[in-house]
C-alpha positions, -999 to +999 in steps of 0.1 A: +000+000+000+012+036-013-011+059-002-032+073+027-064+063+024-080+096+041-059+122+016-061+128-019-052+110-045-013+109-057-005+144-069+000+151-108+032+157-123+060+182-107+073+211-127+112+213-130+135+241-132+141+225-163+116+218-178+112+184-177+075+186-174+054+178-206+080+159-227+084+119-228+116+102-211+135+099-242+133+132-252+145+143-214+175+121-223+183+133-255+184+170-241+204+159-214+225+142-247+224+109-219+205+074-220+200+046-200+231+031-197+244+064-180+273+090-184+306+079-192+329+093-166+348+121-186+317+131-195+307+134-160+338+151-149+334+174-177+302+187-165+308+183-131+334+211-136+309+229-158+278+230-135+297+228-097+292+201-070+255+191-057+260+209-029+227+226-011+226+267-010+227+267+020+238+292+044+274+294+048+289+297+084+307+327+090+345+329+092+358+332+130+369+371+124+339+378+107+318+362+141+345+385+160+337+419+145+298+412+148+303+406+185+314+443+186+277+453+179+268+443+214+251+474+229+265+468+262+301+461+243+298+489+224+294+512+255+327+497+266+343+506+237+329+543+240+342+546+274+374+529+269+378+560+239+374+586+266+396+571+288+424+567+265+422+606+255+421+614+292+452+593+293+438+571+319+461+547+304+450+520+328+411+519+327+413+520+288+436+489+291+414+470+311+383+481+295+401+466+260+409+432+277+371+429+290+354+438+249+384+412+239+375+384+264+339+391+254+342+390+218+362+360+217+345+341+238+307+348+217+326+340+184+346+308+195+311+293+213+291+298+179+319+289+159+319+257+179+285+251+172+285+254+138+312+230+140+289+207+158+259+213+132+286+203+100+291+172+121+256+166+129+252+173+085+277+146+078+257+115+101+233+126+076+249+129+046+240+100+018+255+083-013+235+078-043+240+046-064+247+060-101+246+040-134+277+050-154+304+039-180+341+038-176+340+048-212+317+051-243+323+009-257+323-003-223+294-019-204+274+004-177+288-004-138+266+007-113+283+020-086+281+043-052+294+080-056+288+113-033+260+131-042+277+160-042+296+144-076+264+142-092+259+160-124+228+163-150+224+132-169+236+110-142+212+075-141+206+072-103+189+038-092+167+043-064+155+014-035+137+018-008+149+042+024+170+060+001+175+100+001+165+116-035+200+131-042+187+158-068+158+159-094+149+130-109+127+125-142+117+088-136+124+064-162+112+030-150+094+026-116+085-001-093+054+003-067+079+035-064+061+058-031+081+083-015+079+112+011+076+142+002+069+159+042+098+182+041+083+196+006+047+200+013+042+188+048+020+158+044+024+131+061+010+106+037+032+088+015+027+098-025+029+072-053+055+078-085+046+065-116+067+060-144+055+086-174+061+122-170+068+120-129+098+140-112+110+129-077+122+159-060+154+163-042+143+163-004+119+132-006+128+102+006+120+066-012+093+048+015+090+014-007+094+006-043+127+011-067+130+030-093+153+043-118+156+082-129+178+108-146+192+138-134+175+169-145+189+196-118+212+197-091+225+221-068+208+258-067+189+246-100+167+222-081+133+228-074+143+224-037+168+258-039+140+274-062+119+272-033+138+289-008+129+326+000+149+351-020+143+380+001+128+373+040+137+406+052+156+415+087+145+392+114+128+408+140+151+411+174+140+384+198+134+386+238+173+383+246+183+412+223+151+433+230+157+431+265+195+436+263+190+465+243+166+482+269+185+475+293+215+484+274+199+523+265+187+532+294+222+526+313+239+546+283+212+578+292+220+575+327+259+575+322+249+602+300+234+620+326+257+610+356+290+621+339+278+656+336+263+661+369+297+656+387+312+678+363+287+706+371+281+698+409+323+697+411+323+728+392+297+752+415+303+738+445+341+733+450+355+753+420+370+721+404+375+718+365+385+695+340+408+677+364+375+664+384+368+647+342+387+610+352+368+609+384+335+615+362+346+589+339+355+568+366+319+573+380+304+561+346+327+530+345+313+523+380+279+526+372+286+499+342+278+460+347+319+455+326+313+421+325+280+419+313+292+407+279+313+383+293+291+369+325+260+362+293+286+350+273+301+328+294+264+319+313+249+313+274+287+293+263+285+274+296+249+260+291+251+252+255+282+231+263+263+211+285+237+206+258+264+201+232+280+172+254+254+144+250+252+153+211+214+159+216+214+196+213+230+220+193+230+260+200+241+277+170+232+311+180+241+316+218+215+343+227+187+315+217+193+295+248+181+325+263+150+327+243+141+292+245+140+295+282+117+327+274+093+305+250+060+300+266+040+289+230+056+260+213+045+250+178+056+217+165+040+194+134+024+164+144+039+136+123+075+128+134+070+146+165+039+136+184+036+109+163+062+082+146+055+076+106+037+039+113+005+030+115-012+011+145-044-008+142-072+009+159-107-009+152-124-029+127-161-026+121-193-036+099-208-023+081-233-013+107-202-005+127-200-031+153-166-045+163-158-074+133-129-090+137-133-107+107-128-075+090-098-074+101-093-109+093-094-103+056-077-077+054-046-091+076-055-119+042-049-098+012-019-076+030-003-109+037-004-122-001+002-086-016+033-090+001+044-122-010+030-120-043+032-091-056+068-082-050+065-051-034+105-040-028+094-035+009+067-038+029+035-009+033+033+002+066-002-004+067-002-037+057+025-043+084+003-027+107-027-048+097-009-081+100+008-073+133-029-065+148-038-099+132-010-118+148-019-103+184-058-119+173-043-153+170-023-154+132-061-162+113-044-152+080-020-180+077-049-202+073-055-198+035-030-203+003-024-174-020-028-177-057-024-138-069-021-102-062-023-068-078-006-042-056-018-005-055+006+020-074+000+053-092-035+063-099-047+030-080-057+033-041-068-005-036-048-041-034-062-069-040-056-107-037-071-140-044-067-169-018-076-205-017-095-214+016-090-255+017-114-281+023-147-256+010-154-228+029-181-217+059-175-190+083-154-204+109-150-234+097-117-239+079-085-251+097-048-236+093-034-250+062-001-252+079+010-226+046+040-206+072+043-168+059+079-174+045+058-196+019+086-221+011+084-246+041+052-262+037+035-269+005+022-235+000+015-223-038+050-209-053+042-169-056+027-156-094+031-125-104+002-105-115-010-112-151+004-146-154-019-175-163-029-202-135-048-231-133-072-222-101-087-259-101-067-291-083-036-278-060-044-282-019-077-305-016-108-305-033-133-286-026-114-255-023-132-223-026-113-192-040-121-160-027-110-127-035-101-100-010-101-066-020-091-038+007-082+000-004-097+039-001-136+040+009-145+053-018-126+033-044-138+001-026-177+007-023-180+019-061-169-017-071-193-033-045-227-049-056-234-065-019-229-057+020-225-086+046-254-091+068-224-092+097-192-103+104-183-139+114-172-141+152-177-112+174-147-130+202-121-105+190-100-131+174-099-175+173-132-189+190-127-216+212-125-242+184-092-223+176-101-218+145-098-185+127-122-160+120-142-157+086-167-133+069-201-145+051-194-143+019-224-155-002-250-136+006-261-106+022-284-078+006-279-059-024-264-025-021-285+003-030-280+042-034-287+050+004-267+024+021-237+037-007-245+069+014-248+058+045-219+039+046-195+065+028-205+088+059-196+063+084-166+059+064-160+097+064-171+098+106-142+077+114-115+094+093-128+128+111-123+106+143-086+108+136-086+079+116-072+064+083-101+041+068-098+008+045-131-005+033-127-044+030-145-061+005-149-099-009-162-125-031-165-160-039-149-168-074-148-197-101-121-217-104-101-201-136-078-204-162-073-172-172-051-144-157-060-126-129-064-087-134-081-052-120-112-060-139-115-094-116-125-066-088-159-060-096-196-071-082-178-072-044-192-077-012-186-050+015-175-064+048-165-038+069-141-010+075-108-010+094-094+018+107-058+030+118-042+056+140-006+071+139+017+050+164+024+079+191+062+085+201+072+068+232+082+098+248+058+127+241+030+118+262+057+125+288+072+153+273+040+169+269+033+170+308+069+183+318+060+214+293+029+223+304+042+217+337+070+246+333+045+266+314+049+263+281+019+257+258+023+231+231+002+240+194+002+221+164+006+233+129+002+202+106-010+192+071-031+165+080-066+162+085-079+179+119-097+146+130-062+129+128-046+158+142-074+161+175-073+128+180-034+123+186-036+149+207-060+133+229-045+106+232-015+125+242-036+139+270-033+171+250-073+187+252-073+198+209-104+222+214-119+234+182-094+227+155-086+257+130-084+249+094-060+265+067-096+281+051-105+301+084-069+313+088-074+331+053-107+345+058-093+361+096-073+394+094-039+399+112-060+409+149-084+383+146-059+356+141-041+370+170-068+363+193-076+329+174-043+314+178-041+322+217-070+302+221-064+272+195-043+237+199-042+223+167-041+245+133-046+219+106-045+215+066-017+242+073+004+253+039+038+269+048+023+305+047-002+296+071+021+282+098+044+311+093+013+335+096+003+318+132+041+319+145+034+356+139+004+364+151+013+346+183+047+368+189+023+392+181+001+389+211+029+392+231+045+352+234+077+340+232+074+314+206+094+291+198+085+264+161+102+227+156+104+221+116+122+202+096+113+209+060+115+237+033+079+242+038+093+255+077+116+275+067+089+308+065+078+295+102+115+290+113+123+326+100+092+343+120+097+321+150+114+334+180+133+307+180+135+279+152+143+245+163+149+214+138+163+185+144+192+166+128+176+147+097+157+174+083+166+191+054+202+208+053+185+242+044+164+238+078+187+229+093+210+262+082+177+286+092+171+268+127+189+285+160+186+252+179+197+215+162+183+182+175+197+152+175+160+140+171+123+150+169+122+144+207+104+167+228+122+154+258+155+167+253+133+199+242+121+199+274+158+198+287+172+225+265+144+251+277+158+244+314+190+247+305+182+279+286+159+290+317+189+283+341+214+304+320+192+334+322+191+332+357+224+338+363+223+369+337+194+380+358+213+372+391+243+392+379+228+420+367+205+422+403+237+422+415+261+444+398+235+467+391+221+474+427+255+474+439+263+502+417+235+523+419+244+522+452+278+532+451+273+557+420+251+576+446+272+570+472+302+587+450+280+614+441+269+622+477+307+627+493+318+644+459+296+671+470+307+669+509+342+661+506+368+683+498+390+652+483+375+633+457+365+606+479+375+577+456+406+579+433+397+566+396+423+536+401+408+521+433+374+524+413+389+506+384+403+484+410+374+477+426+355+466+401+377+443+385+373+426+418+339+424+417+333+414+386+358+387+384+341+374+415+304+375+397+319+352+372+310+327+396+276+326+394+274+308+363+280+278+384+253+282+407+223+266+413+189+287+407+159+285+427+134+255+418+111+283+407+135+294+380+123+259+362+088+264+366+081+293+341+095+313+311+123+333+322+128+368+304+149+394+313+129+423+319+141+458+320+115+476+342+118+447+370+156+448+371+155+489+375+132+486+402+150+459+421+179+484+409+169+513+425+157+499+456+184+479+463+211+507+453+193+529+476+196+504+506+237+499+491+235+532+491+230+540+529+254+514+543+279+537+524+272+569+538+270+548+570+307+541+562+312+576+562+302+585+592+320+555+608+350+567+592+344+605+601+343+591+641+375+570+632+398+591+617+412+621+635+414+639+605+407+638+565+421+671+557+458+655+553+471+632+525+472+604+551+437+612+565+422+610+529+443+576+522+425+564+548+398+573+543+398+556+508+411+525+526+377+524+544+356+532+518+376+506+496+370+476+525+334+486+529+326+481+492+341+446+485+323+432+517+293+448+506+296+435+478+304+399+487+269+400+509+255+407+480+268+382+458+255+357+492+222+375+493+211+383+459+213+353+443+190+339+420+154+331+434+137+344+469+150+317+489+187+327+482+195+334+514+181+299+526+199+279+499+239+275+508+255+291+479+278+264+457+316+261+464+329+285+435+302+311+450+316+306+485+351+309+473+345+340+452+327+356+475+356+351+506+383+360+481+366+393+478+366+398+512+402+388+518+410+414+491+389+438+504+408+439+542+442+429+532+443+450+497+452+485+522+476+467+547+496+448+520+524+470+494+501+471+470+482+498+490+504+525+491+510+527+454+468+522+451+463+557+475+453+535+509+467+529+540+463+511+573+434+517+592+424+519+628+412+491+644+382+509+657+368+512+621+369+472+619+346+471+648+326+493+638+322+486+605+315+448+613+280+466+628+272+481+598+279+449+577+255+430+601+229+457+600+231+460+562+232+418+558+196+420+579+181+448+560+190+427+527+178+393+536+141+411+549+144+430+516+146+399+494+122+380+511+094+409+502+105+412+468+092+391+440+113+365+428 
């Protein structure tokens, strides 16, 4: 069987590039100036070097400097760069050194990660890559060889053989087929395998050969294919997703507020202290403080760190780094049904009569003719519906070894029924008939040697006398009832499989009443009720014939009787029942954009445990504007009969209404839906073009390491978010701080290399919390990076920061005798100094990702960051370094003191945190 019984007949003849359409096979290979017995090998080599290789357009991965000059365009890099400008033509040597080594560690670190995955992808391409076996001649007198070559050697003209699981290399024009079906999923997006025949048919590069063989000559490879033709030309600038609309945001606003804060110094400095230009480092200085450094290189590394992780096992592959961020951000997932929900085979579901009760002699006779279509008709590999048919019938009890087989006509092109005629020994009643002993390799015990359709055989004699011949005819509904005359009263035993005679089932075959206009009617719409039940539908028909000399053919399959229908269902995948729950369970909603009929499409999801609603067909999504759709797709599961404009046209319309989505394709007809998505995903077999488009690679179409990825992704951003909580409070805090004693103090009362200092010390410490552990609640939803919720954890934070400073300073105005001299103001810095990096270290303790922070004991490299920074902090004055920094010792009654502060601030904090949203 080639066909799906519930879609439409096999499609009409493809149109090639070049123009194969509309012209018979010879005259394909005299324009090609080829034949049958293939190119000779200079002749191959001679146009291989004329048209290229048969290599995909595909997108080409950037070169490593290219990858390094993009990572400049970071808006937070970028504001580096700008300050590191200033700095260098206020000759603070220093700070623009340090600021170069922090865009340098950045850049490289973005462009080796996604170099690495692209590395990963090309190895990923080449598990992937095929062979084609090619028809050629060593040189024009000698005999055609048939032999494997790359397909990346093929050129027009080639003869390419074709068998069954094979990859279609380039554009065929078929020259001779066998029961030939293929899939064609990643070009239209059905499901449903699609017969070849053998005049005027072209088997496009991207299908695959599900059963059959066939032989075909090149007509197009490379970017002539109809494969490249279909790409996009122009898809326009991809719309910033939630990682660089919320980097940006955040990005800006910090830039106005440097803007502002620069200035202000320079003006408050100015009026109230009669300062100039030489107060212009300490205002630079006050920017660069008020700058998270090692943003760039804390997302990098977080982003780097997690896609490793996902890299390791080979199931996942991040090819963009700031999509591990967004697909911890997606909250709507769309994903096609076949290959993802479901596997490509067929399960049995039900068998019914044609009043619709249960019949398991239905299936019965239709487990018959699969069984001797397979052995008879020499199908190069077995249908998946007749495998699925005579599995069911095996589990019943094996009833279809009990009869010989004489003949059988296959479906093929144009033909959506199979047929075969069997010999039930010893006469025939329902029930009645014993296992002939006739074992399905058909060789061991007697059976009939197999026939090919057409030939001539004797029907009488052979096994017993007696023998009735009945033929079994199984296929489309609608194919099968217009050749049917009768319709059986019922089907034989209703015990579900042998009775307790152990024999097997049968179906009355004589008989039964004639079948008029109405029950045609009637049992079409039963037929049609359980395709729209999710369904695909054989009708099963038979009939007792005369014993025969002549050959058996399609004209045989007339005056039938109807038996019943049996229906099938897509096998689910193992896993995405489960996979299903885990999403929904960290809030992301699972829709599905498919080709296939909505009853097939709702009823997977059911089963799945996935509620379908109302499906909503490819006709209503025209007939809705751009806001109607909006609000249609927030409330609908499945989408179905879905063309590629129509999935793309969803995934819009849901970023649209404000979600994060993310879309799992695998097929040109995904690549408009990749391109809109917020994140594309597709996994490793689908086609190279896909794959090139996608931000995420699969190893598989399993939603479980999906599932994985997005908590991967969701823990990443929670260290961004942690850091930038962090760095950001903490220097609000001490930008205010700096502002405040600039305005008191008659010293500036931090020199521009203890800032620079101190925040290389800090920031090296926050590298840390890429290794630690979010809060469980981190898991349990999409995880953005939002702007207005990190400036108002920002300001009120800073503010609180902000206080245990000026608490400093009056601590070190009761401390120190004096701050008028050059040792009083060393001091003074000291203190100020010591105060910031243990502040800043209860921070990094307290302000960790999720509300119970405080609760949870922070990981080792945390805990050995954060005492480093400490140890720093109080040693950094006493040791030679301080000195040549402007610090010095400090008296021991500030320790004391300060130690109060410290406790006073740490409570403050941990009350803080707990009444602040996670």
């Amino acid at each position: 069987m080639a066909w799906a019984p519930d879609r439409p007949a096999a499609r009409g003849r493809a149109t090639g590039r070049n123009g194969a359409t509309g012209t018979t096979a010879l005259e394909v290979l005299r324009a090609l100036e080829s034949g049958p017995r293939g190119l000779t090998e200079a002749e191959a080599d001679a146009r291989l070097a004329d048209h290229g290789e048969n290599v995909f357009p595909g997108r080409r991965p950037d070169p490593w400097p290219r990858r390094f000059a993009r990572s400049l365009r970071d808006p937070f890099t970028a504001v580096l760069l700008s300050l590191g400008l200033v700095s260098a033509a206020l000759a603070a040597w220093g700070t623009a050194c340090v600021i170069a080594v922090l865009v340098t560690v950045s850049c490289v670190l973005r462009a080796t990660g996604e170099h690495r995955a692209d590395r990963s992808a090309a190895a990923l391409r080449e598990l992937v890559a095929t062979t084609a076996t090619v028809r050629r001649r060593p040189a024009e007198a000698d005999a055609p060889v048939t032999r494997e070559l790359p397909v990346e050697q093929l050129v027009p003209g080639d003869v390419v053989l074709l068998a069954p699981g094979d990859l279609v290399p380039a554009d065929l024009r078929l020259l001779r087929t066998t029961g030939l079906t293929v899939h064609e999923a990643a070009l239209t997006g059905e499901s449903a395998p699609v017969a070849k025949g053998t005049a005027g048919d072209l088997c496009l590069q991207g299908s695959s050969v599900v059963s059959g063989s066939a032989t075909g000559v090149v007509v197009a490879t490379g970017a002539d294919t109809v494969l490249s033709g279909a790409l996009p030309q122009d898809r326009g600038p991809r719309l910033p997703g939630p990682f660089d609309r919320s980097v940006n945001g955040i990005a800006w606003t910090l830039v106005r507020f440097m803007l502002l804060t620069a200035p202000l110094v320079l003006v408050a400095s100015a009026l109230l202290r009669g300062r100039g230009l030489e107060t212009l480092p300490f205002a630079v200085a006050v920017a660069v403080g008020l700058t998270p450094e090692m943003l760039p290189v804390v997302v990098t590394t977080a982003l780097a760190r997690g896609a490793a992780l996902l890299a390791r096992g080979g199931e996942v592959i991040v090819r963009r780094l700031p999509a591990l961020h967004d697909l911890g951000a997606v909250d709507v997932l769309c994903v096609d049904k076949t290959g993802t929900l479901t596997r490509d085979r067929p399960v049995f579901d039900r068998a019914v009569d044609a009043e619709g009760r249960d019949a398991p002699a239905v299936l019965h006779w239709a487990a018959v003719a699969a069984l001797w279509t397979l052995h008879l008709a020499e199908l190069p590999a077995p249908d998946a519906l007749d495998e699925a048919l005579l599995d069911a019938d095996e589990e019943r009890g094996g009833g279809a070894d009990g009869v010989e087989g004489i003949a059988a006509l296959p479906c093929g092109p144009g033909r959506r029924i199979a047929s075969a005629l069997v010999r039930v020994p010893g006469g025939y009643e329902p029930g009645s008939y014993e296992r002939s002993g006739y074992e399905r390799d058909g060789c061991e015990t007697g059976g009939p040697e197999p026939v090919l359709p057409g030939n001539v055989r004797t029907l009488t004699g052979g096994r017993g006398s007696g023998a009735t011949y009945v033929l079994v005819v199984k296929g489309a509904a609608e194919d099968v009832l217009e050749r049917c005359t009768r319709v059986a009263d019922g089907a034989g035993d209703t015990d579900g499989g042998r009775g307790s005679s152990g024999r097997a089932p049968g179906a009355r075959i004589a008989g039964g009443r004639p079948l008029g206009p109405a029950d045609r009617a009637r049992l079409a719409a039963r037929a049609d009720a359980l395709a729209e039940s999710g369904l695909r539908v054989l009708a099963v028909a038979v009939a007792e014939r005369p014993a025969s000399t002549g050959p058996y053919a399609p004209e045989d399959e007339q005056e039938l009787t109807l038996a019943g229908f049996v229906g099938l269902r897509d096998a689910l995948a193992p896993t995405a029942a489960e996979a299903l729950t885990v999403l929904a369970g960290r809030g992301v909603a699972v829709k599905v954009l498919t080709g296939d009929h909505p009853g097939t499409a709702a009823r997977a999801c059911r089963e799945l445990g996935l509620d379908p609603g109302e499906p909503l067909t490819a006709a209503r999504i025209d007939a809705a504007g751009d806001a109607e759709l909006a609000r249609l797709a927030a409330r609908t599961t499945v989408f179905a009969r879905c063309a590629p404009e129509h999935k793309a046209r969803v995934v819009h319309a849901l970023r649209t209404a404000g979600h994060t989505t993310g879309f799992l394709g695998d097929g040109v007809n995904d690549l408009a839906a990749l391109h809109a998505a917020d994140v594309g995903i597709c996994p490793r077999d689908g086609v190279p073009v896909a794959r090139d488009a996608a931000d995420v690679v699969l190893a598989s179409k399993d939603l479980t390491a999906l599932g994985r990825a997005v908590v991967t992704g969701r823990r990443s951003t929670g260290h961004i978010a942690a850091y930038l909580r962090i760095t950001l409070s903490s220097n609000l805090g001490n930008v205010i701080a700096m502002l405040t004693a600039g305005l008191l103090l008659p010293f500036l009362p931090m020199l521009p290399a203890q800032v620079l200092v101190q925040n290389l010390c800090f920031d090296a410490a926050q590298l840390s919390l890429a290794y630690d552990r979010p809060a469980a609640t981190v898991h349990e939803r999409p995880t953005v990076l939002r702007p207005r919720a990190l400036f108002r954890f920002m300001t009120a934070f800073g503010l609180l920061n902000a206080a245990a400073d000026l608490a400093t300073f009056g601590v070190l105005a009761l401390t120190l005798h004096s701050t008028g001299s050059t040792g009083g103001q060393a001091a003074f810095h000291a203190g100020w100094f010591t105060e910031n990096l243990l502040t800043q270290a209860l921070v990094m303790l307290l302000l960790r990702a999720g509300r119970d922070a405080a609760e949870r004991r922070a990981p080792l490299p945390v805990r050995l960051a954060t005492t480093g920074l400490a140890v720093v902090g109080l040693l950094l004055p006493l040791s030679p370094l301080g000195p040549a920094l402007g610090m010095t010792a400090l008296p021991p009654l500030y320790y004391g003191l300060m130690a109060v502060v410290l406790s006073l601030y740490g409570a403050a904090l941990a009350v803080a945190r707990r009444k602040a949203k996670p």
